[in-house]
C-alpha positions in Angstrom: 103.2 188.5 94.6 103.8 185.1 94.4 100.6 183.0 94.3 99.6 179.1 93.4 96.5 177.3 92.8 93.0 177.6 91.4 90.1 177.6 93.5 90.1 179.7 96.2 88.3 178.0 99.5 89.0 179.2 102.9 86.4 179.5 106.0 89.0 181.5 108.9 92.2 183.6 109.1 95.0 183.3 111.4 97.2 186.4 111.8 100.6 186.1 113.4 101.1 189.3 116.0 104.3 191.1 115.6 106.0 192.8 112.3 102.1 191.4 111.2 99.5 193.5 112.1 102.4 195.5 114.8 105.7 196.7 114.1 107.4 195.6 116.5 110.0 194.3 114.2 112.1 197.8 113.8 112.1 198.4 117.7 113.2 195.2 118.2 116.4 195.6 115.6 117.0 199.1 116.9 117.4 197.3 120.8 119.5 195.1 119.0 121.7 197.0 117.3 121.8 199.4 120.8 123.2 196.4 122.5 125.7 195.3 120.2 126.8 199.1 120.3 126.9 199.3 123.9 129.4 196.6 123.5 131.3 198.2 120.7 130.8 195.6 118.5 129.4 196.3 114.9 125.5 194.7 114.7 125.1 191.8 112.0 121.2 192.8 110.1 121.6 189.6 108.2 122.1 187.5 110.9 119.3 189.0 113.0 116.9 189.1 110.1 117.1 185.2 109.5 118.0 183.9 112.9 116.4 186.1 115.4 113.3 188.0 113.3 109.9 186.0 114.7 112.0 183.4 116.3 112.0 183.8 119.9 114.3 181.0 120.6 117.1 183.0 118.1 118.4 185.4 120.8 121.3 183.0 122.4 122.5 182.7 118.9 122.7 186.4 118.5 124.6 186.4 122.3 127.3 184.2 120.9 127.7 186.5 117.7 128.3 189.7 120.2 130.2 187.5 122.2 132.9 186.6 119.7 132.6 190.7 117.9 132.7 192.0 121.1 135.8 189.9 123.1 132.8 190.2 126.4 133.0 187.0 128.9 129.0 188.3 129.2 126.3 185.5 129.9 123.5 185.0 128.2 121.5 186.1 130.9 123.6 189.5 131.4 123.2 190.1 127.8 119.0 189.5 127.9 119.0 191.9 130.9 121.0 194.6 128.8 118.7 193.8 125.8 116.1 194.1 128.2 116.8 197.3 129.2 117.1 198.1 125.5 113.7 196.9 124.5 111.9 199.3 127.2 114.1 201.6 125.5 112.1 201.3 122.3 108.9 198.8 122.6 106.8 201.9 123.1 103.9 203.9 121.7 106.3 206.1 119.7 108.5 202.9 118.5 105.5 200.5 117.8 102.8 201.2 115.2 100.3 199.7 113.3 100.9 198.4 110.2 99.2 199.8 107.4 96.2 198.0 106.0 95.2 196.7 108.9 91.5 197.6 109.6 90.5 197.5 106.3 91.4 193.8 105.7 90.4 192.7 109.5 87.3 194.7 109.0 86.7 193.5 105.1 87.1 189.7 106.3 84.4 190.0 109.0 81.7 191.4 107.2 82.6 188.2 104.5 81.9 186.2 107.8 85.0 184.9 108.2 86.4 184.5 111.9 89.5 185.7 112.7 92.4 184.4 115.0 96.0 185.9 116.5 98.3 183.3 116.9 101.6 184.1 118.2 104.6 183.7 119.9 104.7 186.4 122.6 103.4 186.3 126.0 100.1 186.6 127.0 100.5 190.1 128.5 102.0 191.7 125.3 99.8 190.3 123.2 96.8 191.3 124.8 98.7 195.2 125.5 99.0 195.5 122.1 95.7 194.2 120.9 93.6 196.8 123.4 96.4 199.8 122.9 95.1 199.5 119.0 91.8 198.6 119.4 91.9 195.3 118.0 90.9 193.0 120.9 87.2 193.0 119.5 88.1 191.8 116.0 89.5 188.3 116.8 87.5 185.7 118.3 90.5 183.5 119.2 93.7 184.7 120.5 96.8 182.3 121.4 99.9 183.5 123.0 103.4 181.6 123.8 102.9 181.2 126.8 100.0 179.0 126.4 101.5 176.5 123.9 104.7 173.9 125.3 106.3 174.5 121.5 106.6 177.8 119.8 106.6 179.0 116.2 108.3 176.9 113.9 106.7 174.2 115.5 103.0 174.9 114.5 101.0 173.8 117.6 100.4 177.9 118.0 98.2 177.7 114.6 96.6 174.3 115.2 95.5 175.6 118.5 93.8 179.0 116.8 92.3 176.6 114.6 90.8 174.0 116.9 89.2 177.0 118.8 88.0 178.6 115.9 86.3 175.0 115.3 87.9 175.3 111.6 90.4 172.9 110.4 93.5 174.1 109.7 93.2 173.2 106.0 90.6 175.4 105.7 92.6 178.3 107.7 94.4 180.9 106.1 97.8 181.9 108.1 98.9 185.7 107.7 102.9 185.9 108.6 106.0 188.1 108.4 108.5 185.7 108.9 109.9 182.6 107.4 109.8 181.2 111.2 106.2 181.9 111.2 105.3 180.9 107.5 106.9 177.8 108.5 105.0 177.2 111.4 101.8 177.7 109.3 102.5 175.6 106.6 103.8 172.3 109.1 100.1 173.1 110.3 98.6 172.8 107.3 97.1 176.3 106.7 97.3 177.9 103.0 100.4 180.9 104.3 100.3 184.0 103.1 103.1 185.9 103.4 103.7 189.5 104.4 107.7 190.6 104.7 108.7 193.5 106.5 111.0 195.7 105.4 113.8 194.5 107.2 113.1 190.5 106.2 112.0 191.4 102.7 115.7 189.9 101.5 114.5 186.4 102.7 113.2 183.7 101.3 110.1 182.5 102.3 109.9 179.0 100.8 106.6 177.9 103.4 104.4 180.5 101.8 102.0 179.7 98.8 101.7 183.8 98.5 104.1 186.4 99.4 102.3 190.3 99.2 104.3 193.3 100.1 101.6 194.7 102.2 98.2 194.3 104.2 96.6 195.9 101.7 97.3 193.6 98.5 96.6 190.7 101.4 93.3 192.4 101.4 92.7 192.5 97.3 94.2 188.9 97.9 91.5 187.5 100.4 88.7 189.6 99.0 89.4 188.3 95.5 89.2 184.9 97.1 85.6 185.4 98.8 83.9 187.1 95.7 85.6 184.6 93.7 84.0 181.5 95.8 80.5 183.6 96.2 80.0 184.3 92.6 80.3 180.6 90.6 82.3 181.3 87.3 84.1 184.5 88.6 87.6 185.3 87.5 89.9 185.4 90.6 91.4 182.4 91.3 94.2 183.0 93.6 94.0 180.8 96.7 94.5 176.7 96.6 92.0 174.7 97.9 92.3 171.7 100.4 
């Protein structure tokens, strides 16, 4: 873990959505790699990892890569359709789990009082499919999806946004992301960024993040340190920076 800063001081959370508190980050790489076969090209991980991994605007990119490894004349909109096809493929119930950790640190930060957000990049609908097919709906008090916001993740309107409806400033927020596009989006906000690589995006560097954890559950030891720390004056945790 990577951490900064005396003085831990936070009042709300933000959690980003997918390869976050959802893996959807391996179905969407195993759609991805079924296209590029389907094409007979060979897939490019490294590529996908830092251009197209929470970064919804990265998939034209990816097009011109199977494009040039696959010698197809396809548009980009033929090749969303078959990528399409590929995510109902795997963006299922069998493909897409909960991470692990998850309860216990949602749970653990509301009973410290602290409200809880989702801000994302994803539509509305899968956002909210996701939330109630887990049983999560009823732990966040704000939710923001992509479709609701004119400028998505890095730009950092999604977190501001969770913030201003939480009633928190997003100094005082702390952001929970997978990605480098998301911890970026959460630092240009202003929020103390916690990061949270996946498997698959562990290779990357995540330079926007004053924390990086390798799971939900040392995000938990993290947070609850920091609340014990700010409720007992002269504790010994000192892990989060203050405004």
């Amino acid at each position: 873990m990577r951490a900064t800063g005396p003085n831990p001081s936070f009042d709300a959370v933000v959690f980003d959505l997918d390869g976050t508190l959802i893996d959807s980050v391996r179905p969407d790489f195993l759609a991805c790699t079924a296209l590029f076969e389907e094409f007979g090209a060979a897939f490019v991980p490294e590529f996908w990892a830092e251009h197209v991994c929470g970064n919804a605007e990265g998939y034209p990119a990816l097009f011109e890569v199977l494009r040039e490894r696959a010698g197809t004349g396809r548009t980009d909109a033929e090749l969303q359709d078959r990528l399409r096809a590929h995510w109902e493929r795997f963006f299922t119930p069998d493909h897409v789990v909960l991470m692990p950790g998850v309860f216990p640190l949602l749970d653990g930060l509301r009973a410290a009082g602290k409200p809880l957000a989702v801000a994302s990049s994803s539509a509305r609908e899968w956002v909210e499919r996701w939330l109630g097919h887990f049983g999560l709906t009823d732990r966040f008090a704000v939710v923001v999806s992509g479709d609701e916001v004119t400028r998505r993740k890095p730009d950092p309107m999604a977190h501001l946004r969770a913030a201003g409806r939480l009633g928190v400033p997003a100094r005082r927020c702390v952001a929970v992301e997978d990605s480098p596009t998301g911890t970026a989006a959460a630092r240009a906000a202003g929020c103390t960024v916690v990061a949270v690589p996946t498997a698959l995006t562990r290779h990357l560097p995540h330079p926007s993040a004053d924390h990086v954890v390798a799971d939900l559950l040392e995000a938990r030891q993290l947070l609850t340190d920091a609340v014990v720390r700010r409720a007992v004056p002269g504790g010994s945790v000192s892990r989060l920076p203050s405004p």
